[in-house]
C-alpha atoms as one frame of an Amber mdcrd trajectory, in Angstrom:
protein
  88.845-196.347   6.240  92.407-198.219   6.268  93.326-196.345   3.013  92.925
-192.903   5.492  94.877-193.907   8.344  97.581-195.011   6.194  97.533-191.919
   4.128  97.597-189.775   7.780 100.758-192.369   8.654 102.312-190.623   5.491
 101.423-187.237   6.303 102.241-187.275  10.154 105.975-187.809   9.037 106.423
-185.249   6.435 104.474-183.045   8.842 106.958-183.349  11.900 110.024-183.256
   8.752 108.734-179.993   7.846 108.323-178.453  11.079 112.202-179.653  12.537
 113.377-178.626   9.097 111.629-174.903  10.154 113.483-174.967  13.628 116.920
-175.939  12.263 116.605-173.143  10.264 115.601-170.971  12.290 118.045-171.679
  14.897 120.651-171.915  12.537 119.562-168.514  11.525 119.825-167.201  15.171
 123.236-168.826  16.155 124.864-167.486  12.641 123.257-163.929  13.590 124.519
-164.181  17.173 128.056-165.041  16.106 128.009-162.318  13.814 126.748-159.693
  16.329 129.531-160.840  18.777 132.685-161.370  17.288 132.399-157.747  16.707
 133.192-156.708  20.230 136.427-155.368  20.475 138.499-157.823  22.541 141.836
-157.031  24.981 142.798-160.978  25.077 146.276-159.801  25.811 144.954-158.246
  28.852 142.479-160.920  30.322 141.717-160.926  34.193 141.759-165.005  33.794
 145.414-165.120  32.571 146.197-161.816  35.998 148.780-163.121  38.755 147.176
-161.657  41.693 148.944-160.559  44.698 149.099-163.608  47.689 145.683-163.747
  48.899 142.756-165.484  50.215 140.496-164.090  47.144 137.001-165.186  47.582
 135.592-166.678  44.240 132.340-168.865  43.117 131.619-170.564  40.068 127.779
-169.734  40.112 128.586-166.549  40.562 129.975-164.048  37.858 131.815-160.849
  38.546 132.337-158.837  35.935 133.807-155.476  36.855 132.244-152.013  34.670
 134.643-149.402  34.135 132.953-146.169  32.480 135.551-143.991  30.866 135.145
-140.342  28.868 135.655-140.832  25.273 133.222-138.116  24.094 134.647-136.053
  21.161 133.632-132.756  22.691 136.249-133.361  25.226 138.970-133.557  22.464
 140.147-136.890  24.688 141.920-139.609  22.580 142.945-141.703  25.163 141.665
-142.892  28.970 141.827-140.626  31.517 141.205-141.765  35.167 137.411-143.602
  34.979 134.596-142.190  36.213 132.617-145.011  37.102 133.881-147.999  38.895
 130.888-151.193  39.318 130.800-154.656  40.063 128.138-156.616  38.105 127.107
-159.919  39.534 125.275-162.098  37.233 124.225-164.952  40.490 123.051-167.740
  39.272 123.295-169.710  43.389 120.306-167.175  44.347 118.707-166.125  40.882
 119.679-162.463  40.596 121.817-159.506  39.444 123.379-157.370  41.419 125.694
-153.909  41.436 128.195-152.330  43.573 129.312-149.028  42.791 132.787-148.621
  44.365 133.866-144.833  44.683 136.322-143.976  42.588 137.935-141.276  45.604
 138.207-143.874  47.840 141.885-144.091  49.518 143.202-147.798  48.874 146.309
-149.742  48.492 147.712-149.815  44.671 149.912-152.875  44.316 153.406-151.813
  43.470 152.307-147.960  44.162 151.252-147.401  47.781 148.098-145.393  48.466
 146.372-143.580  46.425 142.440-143.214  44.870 141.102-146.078  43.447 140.920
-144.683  40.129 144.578-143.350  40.011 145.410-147.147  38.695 144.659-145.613
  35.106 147.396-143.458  35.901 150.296-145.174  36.245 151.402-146.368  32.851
 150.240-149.821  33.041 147.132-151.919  31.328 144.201-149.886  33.527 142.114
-152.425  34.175 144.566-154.994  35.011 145.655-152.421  38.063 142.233-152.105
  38.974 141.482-155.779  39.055 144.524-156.220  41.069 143.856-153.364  43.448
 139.803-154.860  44.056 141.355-158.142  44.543 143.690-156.913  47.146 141.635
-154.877  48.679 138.714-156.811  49.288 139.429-160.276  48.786 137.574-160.987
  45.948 137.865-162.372  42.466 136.629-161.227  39.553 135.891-163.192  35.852
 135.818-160.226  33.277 135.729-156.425  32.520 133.993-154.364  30.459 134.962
-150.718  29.810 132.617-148.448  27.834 133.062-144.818  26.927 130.315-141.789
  27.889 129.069-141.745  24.355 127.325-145.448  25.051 125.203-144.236  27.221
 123.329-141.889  24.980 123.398-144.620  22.349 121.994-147.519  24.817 119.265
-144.882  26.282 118.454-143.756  22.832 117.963-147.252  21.464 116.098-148.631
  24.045 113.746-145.505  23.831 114.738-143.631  26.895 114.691-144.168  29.995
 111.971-142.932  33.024 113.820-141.420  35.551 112.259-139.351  38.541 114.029
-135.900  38.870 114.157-134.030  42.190 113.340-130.150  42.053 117.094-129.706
  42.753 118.406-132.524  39.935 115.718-130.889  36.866 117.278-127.307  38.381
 120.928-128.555  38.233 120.725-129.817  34.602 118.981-126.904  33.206 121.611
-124.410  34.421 124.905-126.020  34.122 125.957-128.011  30.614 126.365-131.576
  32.192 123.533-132.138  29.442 124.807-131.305  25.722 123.822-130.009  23.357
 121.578-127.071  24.932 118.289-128.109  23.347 117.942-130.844  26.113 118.575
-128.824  29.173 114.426-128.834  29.650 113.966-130.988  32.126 111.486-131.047
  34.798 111.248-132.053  38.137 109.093-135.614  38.497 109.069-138.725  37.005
 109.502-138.992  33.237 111.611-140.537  29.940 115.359-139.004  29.652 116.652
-139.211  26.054 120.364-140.416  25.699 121.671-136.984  26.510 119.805-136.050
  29.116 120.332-139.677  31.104 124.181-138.946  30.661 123.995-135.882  32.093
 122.067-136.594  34.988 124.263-139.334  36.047 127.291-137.128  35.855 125.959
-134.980  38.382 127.802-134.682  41.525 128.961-131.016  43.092 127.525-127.906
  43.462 127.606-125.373  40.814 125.444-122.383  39.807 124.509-121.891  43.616
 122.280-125.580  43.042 123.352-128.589  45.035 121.777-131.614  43.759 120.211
-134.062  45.783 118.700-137.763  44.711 115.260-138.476  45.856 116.888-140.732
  48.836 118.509-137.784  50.310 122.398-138.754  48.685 124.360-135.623  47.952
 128.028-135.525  46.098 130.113-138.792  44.785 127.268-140.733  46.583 124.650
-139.126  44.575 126.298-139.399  41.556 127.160-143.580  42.194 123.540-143.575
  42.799 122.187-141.963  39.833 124.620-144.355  37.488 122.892-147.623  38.763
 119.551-146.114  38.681 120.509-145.244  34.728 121.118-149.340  34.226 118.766
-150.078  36.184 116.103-148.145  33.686 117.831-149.422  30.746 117.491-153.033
  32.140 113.843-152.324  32.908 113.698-151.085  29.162 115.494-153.881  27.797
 113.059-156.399  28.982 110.210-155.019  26.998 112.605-155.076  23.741 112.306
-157.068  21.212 115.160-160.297  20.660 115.527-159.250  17.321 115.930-155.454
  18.184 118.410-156.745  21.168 121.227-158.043  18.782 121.094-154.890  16.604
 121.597-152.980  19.599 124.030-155.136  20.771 125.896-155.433  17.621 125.898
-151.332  17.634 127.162-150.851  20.844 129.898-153.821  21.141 131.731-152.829
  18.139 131.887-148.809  18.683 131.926-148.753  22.528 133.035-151.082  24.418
 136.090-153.172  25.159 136.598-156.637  26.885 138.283-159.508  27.905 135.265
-161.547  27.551 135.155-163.798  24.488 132.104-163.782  22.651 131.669-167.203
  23.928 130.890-165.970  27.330 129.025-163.141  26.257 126.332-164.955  24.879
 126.172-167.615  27.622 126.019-164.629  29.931 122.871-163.114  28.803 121.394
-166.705  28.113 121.991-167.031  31.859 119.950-163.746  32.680 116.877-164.523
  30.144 116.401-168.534  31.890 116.718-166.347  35.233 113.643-164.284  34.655
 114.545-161.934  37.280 112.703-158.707  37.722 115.189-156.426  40.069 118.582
-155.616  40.057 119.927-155.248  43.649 122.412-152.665  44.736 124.907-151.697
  47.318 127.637-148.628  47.348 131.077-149.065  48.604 132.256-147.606  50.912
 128.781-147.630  52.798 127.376-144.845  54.376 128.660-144.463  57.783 131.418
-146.805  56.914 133.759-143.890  55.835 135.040-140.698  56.554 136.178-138.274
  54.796 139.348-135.813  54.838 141.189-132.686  52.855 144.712-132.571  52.148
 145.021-136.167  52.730 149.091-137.504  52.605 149.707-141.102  51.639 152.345
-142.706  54.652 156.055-141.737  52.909 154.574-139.244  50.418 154.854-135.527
  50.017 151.509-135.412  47.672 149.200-133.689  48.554 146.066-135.897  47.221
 143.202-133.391  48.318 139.894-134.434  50.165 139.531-137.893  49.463 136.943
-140.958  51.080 138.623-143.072  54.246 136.675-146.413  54.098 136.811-148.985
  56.955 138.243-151.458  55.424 137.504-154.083  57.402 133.474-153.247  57.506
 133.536-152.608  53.651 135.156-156.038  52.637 132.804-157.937  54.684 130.018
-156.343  53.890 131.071-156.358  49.669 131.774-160.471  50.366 128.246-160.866
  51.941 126.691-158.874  49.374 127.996-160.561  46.607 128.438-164.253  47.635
 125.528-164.806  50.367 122.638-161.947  49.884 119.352-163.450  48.549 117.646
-160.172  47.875 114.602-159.439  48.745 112.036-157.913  46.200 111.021-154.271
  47.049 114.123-153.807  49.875 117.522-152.888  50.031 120.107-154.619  51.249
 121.660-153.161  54.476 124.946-154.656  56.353 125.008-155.372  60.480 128.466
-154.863  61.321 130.222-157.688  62.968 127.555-160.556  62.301 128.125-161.057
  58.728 124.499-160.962  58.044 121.778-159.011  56.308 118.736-156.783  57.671
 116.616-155.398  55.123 115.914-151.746  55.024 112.392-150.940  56.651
């Protein structure tokens, strides 16, 4: 009887050897793949919004709370574009770690603002003035709206179809006037994929690209979202209702699938000031989260704004067309609240009461 408990003394030891030796390796494993899949990204250190003098300011800031600003830009080769043009989608991401969730602000890109150094102009014209892009933006949010922000990302058209693809599609329900809109006019490329339907089901990579270009009229169809949004507002709407899928996908995927789609996409799409470093703390940050629901808000909010043609910047003779008039003063507080104090509540949108710096949610 002694003879076995000394012999299980022996083999406890080797046992629980054995098993850490199994762990080290694996996790040696993982952080040698992760480093791998990550210092791939292609990196614009020279460029990063931690080293950016901003304009004087009273820039609101919070270090549980990351804001890493999305810039989508159209890189496609069937444009025959080699270089950025003005960005077509313009989002805050807010990875909050105070209230234990992820948000996204989509801030029109027609929206009449102060450039530093430039006067007024769209909020996307800071691609166009011969300086870094997103450094202009960043400074121009800042200003704006008082508010920090601790990274960019900017990704080109053709990352879309790649992440959609990869993740398996994405479900998406169409309205009778979206499945129209796409079939007749060639926002969805190649041809074979305008055959969509109205109703809920899975977009491929070209299809979900399409459908979150949408925006105007054309072919005698004017698209509207299932929530009634029409135009830029539609369009802003459709883009976080893509991530939003793709997130919802992504959950359901596979670690090891994760950081070959990751490695994919980081080195052929998408450029950063984000180290790799931060990266991977990032999504470690979103996985020990465990949230379900990304919340959103749009910027400027409806009935926040107004809108005018031929619109003249004070001291300029150009003429900048019909562009968005946002109250400024509504809009900041309201992107500050959202950001900084909203909870979120599952199932409800956020909605801002003007003047009480509070939130109502939508009934």
């Amino acid at each position: 009887m002694k003879k076995t408990k000394k012999k299980n003394r022996r083999i406890v030891p080797k046992v629980l050897f054995g098993l850490a030796l199994c762990a080290s390796i694996f996790a040696g494993f993982w952080i040698a793949r992760t480093q791998i899949v990550f210092s791939s990204v292609n990196q614009n250190r020279d460029n990063a919004f931690k080293e950016v003098k901003l304009p004087k300011g009273n820039y609101k800031s919070d270090n549980n709370i990351v804001n890493i600003l999305v810039i989508g830009n159209d890189y496609r080769k069937e444009t025959g574009y080699t270089a950025a043009g003005l960005p077509d989608v313009i989002m805050i991401a807010t990875l909050d770690k105070k209230h234990k969730n992820l948000k996204l602000t989509s801030l029109l890109r027609d929206q009449i603002v102060e450039i530093p150094g430039h006067g007024q102009n769209r909020l996307n014209s800071c691609f166009g003035y011969g300086e870094d892009g997103p450094t202009l933006l960043y400074k121009t949010i800042a200003q704006n709206f008082n508010i920090k922000l601790d990274g960019y990302v900017e990704v080109g058209f053709d990352a879309v179809k790649a992440i959609v693809n990869a993740v398996g599609g994405v479900d998406i329900e169409l309205t009778e006037s979206e499945a129209a809109y796409l079939n007749a006019t060639n926002y969805i490329r190649p041809a074979k994929y305008r055959n969509v339907k109205a109703g809920k089901h899975t977009l491929n990579g070209a299809q979900a690209l399409g459908y979150s270009r949408i925006r105007k009229t054309a072919k005698g169809i004017t698209p509207v979202t299932p929530n009634g949004k029409m135009d830029d507002y539609g369009r802003t709407w459709r883009q976080r209702n893509v991530i939003n899928a793709v997130f919802n996908k992504a959950k359901g995927t596979s670690l090891p699938k994760l950081m070959d789609l990751a490695q994919t996409i980081l080195s052929k799409y998408v450029t950063t000031d984000l180290s790799s470093q931060d990266i991977i703390g990032y999504m470690k940050d979103v996985v020990m989260m465990g949230t379900m629901e990304i919340y959103q808000l749009q910027i400027p909010m409806d009935n926040y704004f107004t809108t005018q043609r031929d619109y003249y910047a004070p001291g300029s003779t150009t003429n900048l067309g019909s562009v968005i008039l946002p109250d400024m003063t509504a809009n900041t507080a309201a992107l500050n609240d959202f950001i900084f104090k909203y909870k979120g509540t599952e199932g409800q949108e956020y909605t801002y009461t003007s003047g009480s710096g509070t939130t109502t949610p939508a009934q």
